[in-house]
N, C-alpha and C positions, 0 to 999 in steps of 0.2 A: 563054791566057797573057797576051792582049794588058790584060787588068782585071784581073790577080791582083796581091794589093795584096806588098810588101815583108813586111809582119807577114804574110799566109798562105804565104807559103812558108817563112818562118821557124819559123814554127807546125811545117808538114809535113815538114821539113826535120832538127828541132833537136828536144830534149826541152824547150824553152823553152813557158811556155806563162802567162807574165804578161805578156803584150806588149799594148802600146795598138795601134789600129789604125791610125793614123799615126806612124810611128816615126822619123821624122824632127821629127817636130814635141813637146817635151814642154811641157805647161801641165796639171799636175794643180790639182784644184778643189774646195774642198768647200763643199758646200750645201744649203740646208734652209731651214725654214717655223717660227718661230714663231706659235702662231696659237692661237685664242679655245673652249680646249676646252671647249664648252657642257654637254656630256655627259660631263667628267671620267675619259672611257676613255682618256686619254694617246695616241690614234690620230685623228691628222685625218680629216675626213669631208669632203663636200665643201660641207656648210652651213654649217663652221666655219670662219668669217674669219680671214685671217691678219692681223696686229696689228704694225700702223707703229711706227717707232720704238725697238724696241727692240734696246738694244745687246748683242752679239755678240763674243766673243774668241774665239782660235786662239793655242793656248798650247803651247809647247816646252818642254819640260826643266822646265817651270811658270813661263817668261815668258810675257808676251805679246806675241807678233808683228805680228799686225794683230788688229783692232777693226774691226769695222764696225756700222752703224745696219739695221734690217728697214727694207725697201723698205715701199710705202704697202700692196701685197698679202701681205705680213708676211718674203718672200724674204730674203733674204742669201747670197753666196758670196763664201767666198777664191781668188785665183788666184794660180796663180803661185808653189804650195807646192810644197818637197821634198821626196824621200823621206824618210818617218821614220812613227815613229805623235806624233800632236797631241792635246790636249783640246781641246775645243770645249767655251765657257761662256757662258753666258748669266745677267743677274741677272734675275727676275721685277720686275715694274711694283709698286710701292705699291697699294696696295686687288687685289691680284692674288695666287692661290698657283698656282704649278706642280702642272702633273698629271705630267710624265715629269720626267726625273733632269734636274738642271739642270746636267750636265757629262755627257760623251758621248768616248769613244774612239776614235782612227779612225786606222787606216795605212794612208798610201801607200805604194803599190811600183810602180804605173806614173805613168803620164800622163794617163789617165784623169779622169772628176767620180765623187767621190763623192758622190751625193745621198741628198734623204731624211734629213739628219740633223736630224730637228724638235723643237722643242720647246711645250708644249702649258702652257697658261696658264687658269685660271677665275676669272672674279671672286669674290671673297670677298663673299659675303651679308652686308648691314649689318645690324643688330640694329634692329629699328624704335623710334623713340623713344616713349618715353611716353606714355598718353595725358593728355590736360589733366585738371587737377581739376575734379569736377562742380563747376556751378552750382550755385548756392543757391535751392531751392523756392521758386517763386514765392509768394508770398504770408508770405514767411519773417521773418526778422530785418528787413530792407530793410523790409519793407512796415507790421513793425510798428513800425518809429522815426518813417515817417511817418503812418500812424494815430494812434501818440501825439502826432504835432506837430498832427496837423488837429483830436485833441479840445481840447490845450490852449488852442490857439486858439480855439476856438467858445466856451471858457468864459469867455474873455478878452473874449471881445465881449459877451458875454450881461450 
């Protein structure tokens, strides 16, 4: 009895059974990984860097409530949400497309973190530019403007 928490007796008690484990305390969370899907499966792996900088909204009713920036390991979390269900949105980077959906659904009902809600990014392959125009054969146009200037010249002298 003497480490039985409040939520398990409640648990064993009640037909309740969405309870956070400290029920005294609420600060539900949500949280996730934008990060550098190299491989376009939309599933982090753990090669796949997560990617600073990029902004992050938690959206009600289709406002936005908070915004936040990915951490330098791509991380982000809201705290300090209420019950409800939120979108979670995220814009992809310039020269970047999204591999998963770039909005994400999520309800609370405890106090709990919801984690895990990622979003997965690939750079967009640039088009390689041009090659340059060939040179001009050696011994081509070029060479023959100046073979004609060196015979005019030799006849000039003669």
């Amino acid at each position: 009895v003497e480490s039985t928490s409040l939520a398990a007796i409640i648990r064993r008690n009640t037909t309740t059974t969405n309870l956070q484990d400290n029920v005294f305390f609420f600060n539900a969370q949500i949280a996730g990984k934008v990060f550098d899907d190299r491989n376009g499966d939309g599933v982090p792996q753990p090669i796949e860097e997560g990617l600073a900088g990029r902004q992050v909204q938690l959206l009600f009713d289709g406002n936005v409530i908070q915004s936040v920036l990915t951490g330098k390991d791509g991380r982000y979390r809201f705290s300090n949400v209420d019950l409800g269900t939120y979108q979670i949105e995220y814009a992809t980077a310039e020269g970047w497309k999204p591999t998963t959906s770039d909005g994400q659904s999520v309800t609370i009902t405890n106090g709990n973190t919801t984690d895990n809600i990622n979003f997965g990014e690939q750079r967009v392959q640039q088009q390689p530019a041009p090659p340059p125009p060939p040179l001009p054969p050696r011994g081509g146009q070029a060479a023959n403007v100046f073979g004609q200037l060196k015979h005019k010249r030799q006849s000039v002298l003669m």
